[in-house]
C-alpha positions in Angstrom: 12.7 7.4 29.1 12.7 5.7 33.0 10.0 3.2 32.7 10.0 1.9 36.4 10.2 4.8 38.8 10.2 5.4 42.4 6.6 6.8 42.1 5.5 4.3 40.0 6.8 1.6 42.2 4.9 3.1 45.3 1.3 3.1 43.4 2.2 -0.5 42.9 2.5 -0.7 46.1 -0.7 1.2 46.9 -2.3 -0.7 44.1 -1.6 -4.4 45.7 -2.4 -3.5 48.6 -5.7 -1.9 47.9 -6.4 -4.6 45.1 -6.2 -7.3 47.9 -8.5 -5.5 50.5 -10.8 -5.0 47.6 -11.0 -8.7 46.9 -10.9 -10.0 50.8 -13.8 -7.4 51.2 -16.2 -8.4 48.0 -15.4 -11.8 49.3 -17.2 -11.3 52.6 -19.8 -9.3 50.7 -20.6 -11.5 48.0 -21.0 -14.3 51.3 -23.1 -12.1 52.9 -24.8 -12.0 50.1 -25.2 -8.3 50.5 -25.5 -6.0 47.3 -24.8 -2.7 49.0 -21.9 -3.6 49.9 -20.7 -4.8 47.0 -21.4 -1.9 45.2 -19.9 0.3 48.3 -16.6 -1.7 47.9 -16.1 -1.4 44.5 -17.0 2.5 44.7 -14.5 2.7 47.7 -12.2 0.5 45.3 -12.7 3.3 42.5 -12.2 5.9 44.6 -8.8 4.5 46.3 -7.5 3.2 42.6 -8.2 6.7 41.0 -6.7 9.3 43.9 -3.7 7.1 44.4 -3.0 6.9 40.6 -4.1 10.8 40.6 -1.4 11.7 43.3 1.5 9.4 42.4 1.4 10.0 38.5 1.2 13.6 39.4 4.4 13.5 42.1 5.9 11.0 38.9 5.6 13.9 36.2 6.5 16.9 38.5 9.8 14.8 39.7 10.7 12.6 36.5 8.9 14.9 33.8 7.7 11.8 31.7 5.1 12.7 29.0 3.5 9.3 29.0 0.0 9.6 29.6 -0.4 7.6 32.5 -0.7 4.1 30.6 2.2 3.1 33.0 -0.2 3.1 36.0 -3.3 2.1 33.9 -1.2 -1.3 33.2 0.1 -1.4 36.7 -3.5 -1.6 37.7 -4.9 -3.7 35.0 -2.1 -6.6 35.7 -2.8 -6.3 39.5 -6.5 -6.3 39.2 -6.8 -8.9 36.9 -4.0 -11.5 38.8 -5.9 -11.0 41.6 -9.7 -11.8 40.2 -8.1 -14.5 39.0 -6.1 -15.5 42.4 -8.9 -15.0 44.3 -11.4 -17.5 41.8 -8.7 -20.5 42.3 -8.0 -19.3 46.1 -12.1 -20.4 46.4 -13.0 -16.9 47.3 -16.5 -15.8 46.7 -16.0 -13.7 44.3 -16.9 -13.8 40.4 -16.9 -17.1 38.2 -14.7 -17.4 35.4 -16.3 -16.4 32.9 -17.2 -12.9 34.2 -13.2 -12.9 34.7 -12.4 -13.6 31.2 -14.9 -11.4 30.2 -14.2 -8.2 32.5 -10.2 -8.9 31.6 -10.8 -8.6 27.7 -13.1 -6.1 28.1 -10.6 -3.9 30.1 -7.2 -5.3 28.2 -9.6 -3.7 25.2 -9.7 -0.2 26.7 -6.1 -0.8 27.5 -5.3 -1.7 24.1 -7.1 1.8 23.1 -4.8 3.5 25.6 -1.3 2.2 24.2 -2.5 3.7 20.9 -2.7 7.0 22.5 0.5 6.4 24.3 2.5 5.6 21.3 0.7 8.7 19.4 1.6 11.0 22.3 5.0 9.5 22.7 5.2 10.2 18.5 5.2 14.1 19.9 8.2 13.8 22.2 11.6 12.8 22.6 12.7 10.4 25.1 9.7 10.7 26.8 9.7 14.4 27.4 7.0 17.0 25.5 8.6 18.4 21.9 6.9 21.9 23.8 8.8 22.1 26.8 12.1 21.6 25.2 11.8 23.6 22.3 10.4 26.8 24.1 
């Protein structure tokens, strides 16, 4: 099974990009001290995160035909987000302190440690990546 693929390497992409804006724009909200728009970034965050994962992992599996679950892009996202809460706290952005960080980043490593389990189990029911189903029809 391809691991990195073109797909995956253009939600990377996406994902940096939009991880960056995200922080540079809860920056200024959190200065502003504005709580609307902290919760307007971070639903315009969502939105971005979950359409371009949506879009690419659906291109990725239509092109490559990798049965993976999409834990490839949840861990893209989760090592993007979290380097960048953190790069953003010792940048001397305005963002979250460190504990929240730590916190928010075991939390989510938690539901990411859940989402490798149903990886492996759904990788258990293929071979080399592909769906025991669509080769044995």
């Amino acid at each position: 099974m391809r691991v990195f693929t073109q797909r995956l390497g253009q939600f990377a992409v996406c994902a940096l990009l939009c991880t960056v804006a995200f922080r540079w724009a809860l920056n200024m909200a959190v200065g502003m001290e504005s709580l609307p728009m902290t919760l307007v970034c971070s639903i315009v965050y969502f939105g971005l995160m979950f359409l371009a994962g949506w879009y690419f992992g659906d291109k990725d599996e239509a092109e490559n035909q990798i049965h993976d679950i999409g834990f490839r892009f949840h861990f893209i996202t989760y090592v993007f987000c979290v380097a960048m809460g953190y790069a953003s706290y010792y940048i001397g952005w305005n963002t979250e302190p460190l504990r929240s960080l730590n916190i928010g980043a075991a939390a989510w490593g938690i539901g990411l440690a859940v989402h490798f389990v149903f990886f492996l189990y759904a990788q258990k029911n293929a071979i080399r990546g592909y769906a025991k189903g669509e080769i044995f029809q």
